[in-house]
DOTI-749810 format. One record per residue (C-alpha): x, y, z. Coordinates in steps of 0.001 Angstrom, whole numbers, plus 500000, padded with zeros to 6 digits. Layout:
XYZ
...
//
This chain:
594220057910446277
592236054949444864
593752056012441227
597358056697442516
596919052856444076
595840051466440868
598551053181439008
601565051698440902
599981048317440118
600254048953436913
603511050115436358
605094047463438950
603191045149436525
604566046619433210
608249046913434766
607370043676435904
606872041908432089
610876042878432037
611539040573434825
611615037035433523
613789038258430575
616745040033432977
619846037948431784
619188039314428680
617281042532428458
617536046182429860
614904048557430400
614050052252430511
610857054054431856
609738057138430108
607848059842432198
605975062216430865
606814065667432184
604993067951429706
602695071009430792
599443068996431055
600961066646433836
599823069697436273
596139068491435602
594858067494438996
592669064355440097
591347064461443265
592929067585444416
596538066049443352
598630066960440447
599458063963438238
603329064772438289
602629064224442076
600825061000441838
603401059853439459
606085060537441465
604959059106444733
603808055773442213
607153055599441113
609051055720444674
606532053322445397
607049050707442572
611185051056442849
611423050043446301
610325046320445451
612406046301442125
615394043660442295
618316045534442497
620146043710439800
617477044715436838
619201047633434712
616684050019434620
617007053902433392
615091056705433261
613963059127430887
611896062328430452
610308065107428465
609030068176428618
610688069243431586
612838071965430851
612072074354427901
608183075559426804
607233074585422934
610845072508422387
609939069148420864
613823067920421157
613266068754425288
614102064701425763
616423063955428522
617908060612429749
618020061334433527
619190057612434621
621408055308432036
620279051839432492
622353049888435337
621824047904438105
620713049788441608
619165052649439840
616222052654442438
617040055837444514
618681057899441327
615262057389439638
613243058547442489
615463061581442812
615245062141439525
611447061904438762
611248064652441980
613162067569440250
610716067504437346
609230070516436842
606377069665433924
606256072819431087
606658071185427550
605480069391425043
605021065313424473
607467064467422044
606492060647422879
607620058899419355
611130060839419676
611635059536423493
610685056151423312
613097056318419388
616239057756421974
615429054955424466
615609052076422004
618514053210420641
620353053848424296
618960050281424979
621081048943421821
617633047315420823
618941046196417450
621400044081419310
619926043306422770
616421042870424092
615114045892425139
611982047133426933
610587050949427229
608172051493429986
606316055157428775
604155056589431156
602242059756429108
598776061640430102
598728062911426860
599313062176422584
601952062802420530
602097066626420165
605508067091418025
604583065897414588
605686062166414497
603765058736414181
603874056914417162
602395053807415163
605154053952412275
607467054727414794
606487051236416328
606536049241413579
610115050373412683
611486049436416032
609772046037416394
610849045195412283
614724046160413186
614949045237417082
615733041725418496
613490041545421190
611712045018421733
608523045843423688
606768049173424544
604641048449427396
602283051703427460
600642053528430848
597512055560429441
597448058154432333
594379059963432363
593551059615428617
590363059807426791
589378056433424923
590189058357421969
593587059617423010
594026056216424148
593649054384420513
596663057055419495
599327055768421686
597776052043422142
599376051284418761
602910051494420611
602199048619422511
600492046577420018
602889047235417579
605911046075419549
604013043030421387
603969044761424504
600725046157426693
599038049199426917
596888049782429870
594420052613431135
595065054016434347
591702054584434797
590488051086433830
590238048840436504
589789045844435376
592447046402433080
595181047219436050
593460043795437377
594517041865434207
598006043472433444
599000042291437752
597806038933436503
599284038585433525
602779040338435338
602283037912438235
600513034774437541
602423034034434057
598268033526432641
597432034294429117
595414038078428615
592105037588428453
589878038482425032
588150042077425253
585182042238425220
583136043069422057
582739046354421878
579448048570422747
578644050892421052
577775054094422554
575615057554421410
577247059656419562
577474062716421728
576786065797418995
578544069174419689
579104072113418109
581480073816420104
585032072573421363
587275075086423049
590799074856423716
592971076342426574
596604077323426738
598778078678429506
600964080487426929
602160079819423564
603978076485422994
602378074895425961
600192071406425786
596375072140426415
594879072531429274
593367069055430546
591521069199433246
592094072672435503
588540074072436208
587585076621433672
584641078441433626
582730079455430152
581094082635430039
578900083186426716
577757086673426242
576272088852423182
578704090716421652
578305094742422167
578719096782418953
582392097924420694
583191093978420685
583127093577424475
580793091055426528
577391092028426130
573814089726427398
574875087183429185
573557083443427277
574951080636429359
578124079067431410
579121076382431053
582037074579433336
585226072150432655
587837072516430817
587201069684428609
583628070674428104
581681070374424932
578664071092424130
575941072644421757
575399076213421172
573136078036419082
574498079038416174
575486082860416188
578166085309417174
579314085178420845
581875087075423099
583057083878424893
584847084674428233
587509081650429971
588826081903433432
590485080345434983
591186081188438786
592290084545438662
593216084713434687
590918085305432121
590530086233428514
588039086448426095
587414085726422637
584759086309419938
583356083379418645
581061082570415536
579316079235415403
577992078131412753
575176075827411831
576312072272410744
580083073123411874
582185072146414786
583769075873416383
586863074667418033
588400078416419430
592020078786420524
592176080610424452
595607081725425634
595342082758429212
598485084419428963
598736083030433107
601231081083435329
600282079814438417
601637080178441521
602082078188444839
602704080445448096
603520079107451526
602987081455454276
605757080338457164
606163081678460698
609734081717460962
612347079377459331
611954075799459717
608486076075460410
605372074492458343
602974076788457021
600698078142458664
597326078176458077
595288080578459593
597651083039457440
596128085393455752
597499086390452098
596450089135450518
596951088875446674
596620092130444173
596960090817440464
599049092649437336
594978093411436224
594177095211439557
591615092365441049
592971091132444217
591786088727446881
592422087207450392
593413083244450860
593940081494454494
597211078738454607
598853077786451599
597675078603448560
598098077040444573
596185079562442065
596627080227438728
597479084151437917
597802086458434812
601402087077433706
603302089523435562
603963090488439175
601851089498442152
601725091508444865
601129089710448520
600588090182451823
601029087957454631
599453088543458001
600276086218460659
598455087574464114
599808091117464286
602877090094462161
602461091361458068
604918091092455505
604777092661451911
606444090492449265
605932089831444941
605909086937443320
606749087263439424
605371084680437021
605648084561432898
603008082805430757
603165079028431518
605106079204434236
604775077778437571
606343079212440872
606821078146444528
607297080721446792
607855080671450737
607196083642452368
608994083532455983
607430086180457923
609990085791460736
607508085967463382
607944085723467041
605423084688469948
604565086149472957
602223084816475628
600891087632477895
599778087039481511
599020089429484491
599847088655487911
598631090470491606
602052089974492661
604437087649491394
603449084150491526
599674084784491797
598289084749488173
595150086686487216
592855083777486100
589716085334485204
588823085660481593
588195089911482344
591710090528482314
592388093018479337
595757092963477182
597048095089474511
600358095144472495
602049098496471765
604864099227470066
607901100565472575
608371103854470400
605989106560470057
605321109040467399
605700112780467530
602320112946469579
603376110642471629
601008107921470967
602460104259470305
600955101891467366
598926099175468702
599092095712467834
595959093704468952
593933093141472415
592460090212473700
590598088893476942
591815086661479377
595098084950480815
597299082859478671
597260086369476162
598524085459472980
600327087115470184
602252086824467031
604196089906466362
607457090514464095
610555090973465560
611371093826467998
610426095929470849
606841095950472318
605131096808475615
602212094586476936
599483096965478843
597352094889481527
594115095731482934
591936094252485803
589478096600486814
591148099437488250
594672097655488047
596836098651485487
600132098150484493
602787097740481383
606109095645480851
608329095945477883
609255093119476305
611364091763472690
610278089519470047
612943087597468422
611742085522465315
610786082020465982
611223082051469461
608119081986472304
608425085302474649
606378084562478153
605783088018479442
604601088747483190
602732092294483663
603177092450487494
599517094417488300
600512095105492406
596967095025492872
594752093413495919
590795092504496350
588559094661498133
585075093508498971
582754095962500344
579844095179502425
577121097961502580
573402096729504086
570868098633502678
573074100419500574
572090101760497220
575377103150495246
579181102177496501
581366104261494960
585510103326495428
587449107010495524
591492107793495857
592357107940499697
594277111331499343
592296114345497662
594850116536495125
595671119683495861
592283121013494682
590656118642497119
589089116466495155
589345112667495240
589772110539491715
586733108409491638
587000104468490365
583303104464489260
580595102596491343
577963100242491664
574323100292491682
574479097244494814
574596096556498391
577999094784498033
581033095643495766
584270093761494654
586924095301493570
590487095165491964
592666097737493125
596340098797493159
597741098418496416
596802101906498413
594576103524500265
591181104303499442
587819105993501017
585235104309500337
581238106235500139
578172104449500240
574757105986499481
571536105258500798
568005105342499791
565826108164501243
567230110990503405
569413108480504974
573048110337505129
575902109208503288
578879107031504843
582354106888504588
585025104121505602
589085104125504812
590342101192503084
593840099614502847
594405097385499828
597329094728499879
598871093649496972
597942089665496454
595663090044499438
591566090258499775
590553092760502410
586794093085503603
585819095895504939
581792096692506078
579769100426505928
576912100303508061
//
């Protein structure tokens, strides 16, 4: 958040340089929409930050100032002419921008030098003043000079600036894109240098003079050996800063990973290994591939990775309309056979191929795929179309069963050729509560010896309140110096037996009973007879009765 903050200053201060200069000069801003912009800080993508920074900094733009706006990168994988201007330069461009900057979906390359050349020109910058705003997290990657390319412009422009926001660069990328700034007379600030956001606001606001760097310090030379690279898929930028893991092995004579020798974590990492051969394992998420590596004494390896992987972002809904939900669980088999459960919504990258999910929502579960090629990113909602049901059980109607012993189940209304019906989950309690796809169910209630069913229907996002109407009373038996209390049918069958309810090992016993008759037998301890007392349960009544 602090960086996302410290961005918008920035580029409300570089748009801002354009402002004293609007009777006379136009401006575009260049957004970098290449493959790397997927990098995340802080748990946020940078495209994200970006485009929240931007909807921030246009809503205190005058409306008069002619502003367009340009990207690259967006639409085609390993395409260096992939340069699009999304906004022409006009007055009121605020809202078109925003809109704009939100359907980018970062894949390319950074063709930089070739944008900000197709700005100038759309600017007219050999006539008018002109000013290019380019916001890039990464260096030229399509074969041009960005530094020749600035010194043209300035030499045959009027009045032409490249003010320059370093998103996320290394010093060293920095120096390669810096030169656009300098070159033209404009500024080039770090994102990720606050003191330098501090002095572009007060050079943008204040009207004061830039303050001299500092001399430089010089720093240790950090000494490596061994400098991996990452790609998605051929034609795509490197991977910045997406969490890969290093896994160094000994090679086995069959060229598969061998010993393990170290890991080593970040995609950026490097570091000094000991010279020798090496089965060298990325992954990243769920993709992974490995290469053999030799290192060599005295020599910098810097091996080439292609993850041949997409990644994927899948939002588990309810039912339409809904948010996602996240106690969802999806169940994810790869193209490579692994597989693996996530809860809520989920951003992962993948190998190539189809993804097979599952989404379980309470009793509700819905098989879907998800398809993704090398490099490519995919959103996916899965609707479940689930419907709720709350479940409680009631003596008669009106009088809720309110303690937490009250037992419910959800069947399905069919049964199968053995007559048996699929359940769907059981809980404890009133206030039941289930999630279950659309259709026909039955709810099955017990208290104690009270049982009953009621069918009900489940009709995607909509809440079901279902009433299982037990017809049961409370009996309380009494029984001084009893030792067993056993609760029996009031009628024998026609073998004359009576259907027993179980007992208790007590001298009193409560129970919940469907409204009847019942015989009650009570034993004692000793030689002391048995006794026997008729009982009349009422449904939503308590009856007492006493055995002495």
């Amino acid at each position: 958040m602090r960086l996302m903050l410290r961005l918008a200053a920035v580029l409300l201060a570089l748009i801002g340089l354009s402002l004293p200069a609007l009777a006379s000069s136009r401006a575009i801003v260049i957004l970098d929409a290449s493959g790397s912009m997927w990098a995340q800080i802080d748990g946020k993508t940078r495209i994200e930050i970006a485009r929240d920074t931007l909807s921030q900094v246009l809503s205190g733009v005058p409306a008069e100032l002619e502003l367009g706006f340009m990207a690259y990168g967006h639409r085609t994988k390993g395409d260096c002419t992939d340069i699009e201007l999304m906004v022409p330069p006009e007055a009121g461009t605020a809202d078109r921008i925003i809109g704009a900057a939100m359907s980018l979906n970062p894949r390319g390359k950074t063709p930089l030098s070739a944008a900000v050349r197709q700005a100038a020109e759309e600017l007219k910058y050999t006539e008018d003043a002109a000013t290019v705003v380019l916001i890039t997290d990464g260096i030229e990657t399509c074969e041009a000079d960005p530094c020749a390319l600035a010194s043209e412009l300035e030499a045959a422009g009027i009045d032409f600036t490249v003010n320059v926001v370093g998103f996320g660069l290394s010093d060293e990328e920095g120096a390669a894109v810096k030169c656009l700034a300098d070159n033209t007379g404009g500024t080039y600030i770090s994102a990720d240098d606050e003191s330098g956001l501090k002095d572009a606001i007060d050079v943008a606001v204040n009207d004061t003079p830039p303050p001299q760097p500092d001399e430089p310090v010089e720093e240790p030379a950090v000494e490596y050996n061994f400098a991996p690279v990452a790609y998605l898929s051929e034609g795509d930028d490197p991977l910045v800063n997406d969490g890969i893991v290093w896994e160094f092995a000994k090679p086995n004579a069959d060229g598969t990973p061998g010993e393990w020798v170290r890991t080593e974590y970040g995609t950026a990492f490097k570091g000094d290994v000991e010279p020798g051969d090496y089965v060298v394992t990325a992954k990243l998420d769920y993709a992974t591939v490995t290469v053999p590596v030799t290192v060599i004494a005295g020599e910098v390896a810097r091996p080439e990775f292609m993850l041949n992987a997409g990644h994927i972002t899948i939002r588990p809904i309810p039912s339409e309309g809904a948010e996602p939900d996240s106690n969802a669980a999806v169940f994810l088999e790869f193209p490579d056979a692994n597989s693996t459960t996530f809860y809520g919504e989920l951003k992962t990258y993948v190998p190539a191929g189809e993804t097979k999910i599952t989404v379980t929502i309470g009793a509700a579960e819905l098989k879907d795929a998800v398809s993704v090629a090398a490099g490519e990113r995919v959103t996916k909602d899965i609707v479940v179309g689930v419907g709720h049901a709350t479940v409680n059980s009631f003596y008669v109607e009106g009088m809720k069963v309110e303690d937490g012993n009250v037992f419910t189940e959800i069947f399905g209304a069919k049964k199968d050729i053995q007559g048996d019906r699929k359940s769907f989950g059981y809980t404890y309690g009133p206030e039941a509560a289930f999630d279950l796809m659309p259709g026909d169910y039955v709810a099955v209630a017990t208290f104690d010896v009270a049982k009953a069913e009621q069918p009900f229907t489940v009709k995607a996002g909509e809440a079901t309140d279902v009433s299982v109407p037990l017809d049961a009373g409370v009996l309380f038996i009494d029984a001084p110096g009893g030792l067993w209390i056993e609760v029996l049918s009031g009628k024998p069958d026609i073998q004359g037996n009576r259907t027993t309810f179980s007992g208790v090992y007590d001298a009193t016993s409560t129970r919940t009973l469907p409204a009847g008759d019942y015989r009650v037998r009570v034993e004692y301890e000793g030689d002391a007879p048995d006794k026997e007392a008729d009982a009349t349960v009422t449904a939503g009544e308590r009856t007492e009765i006493k055995v002495e």
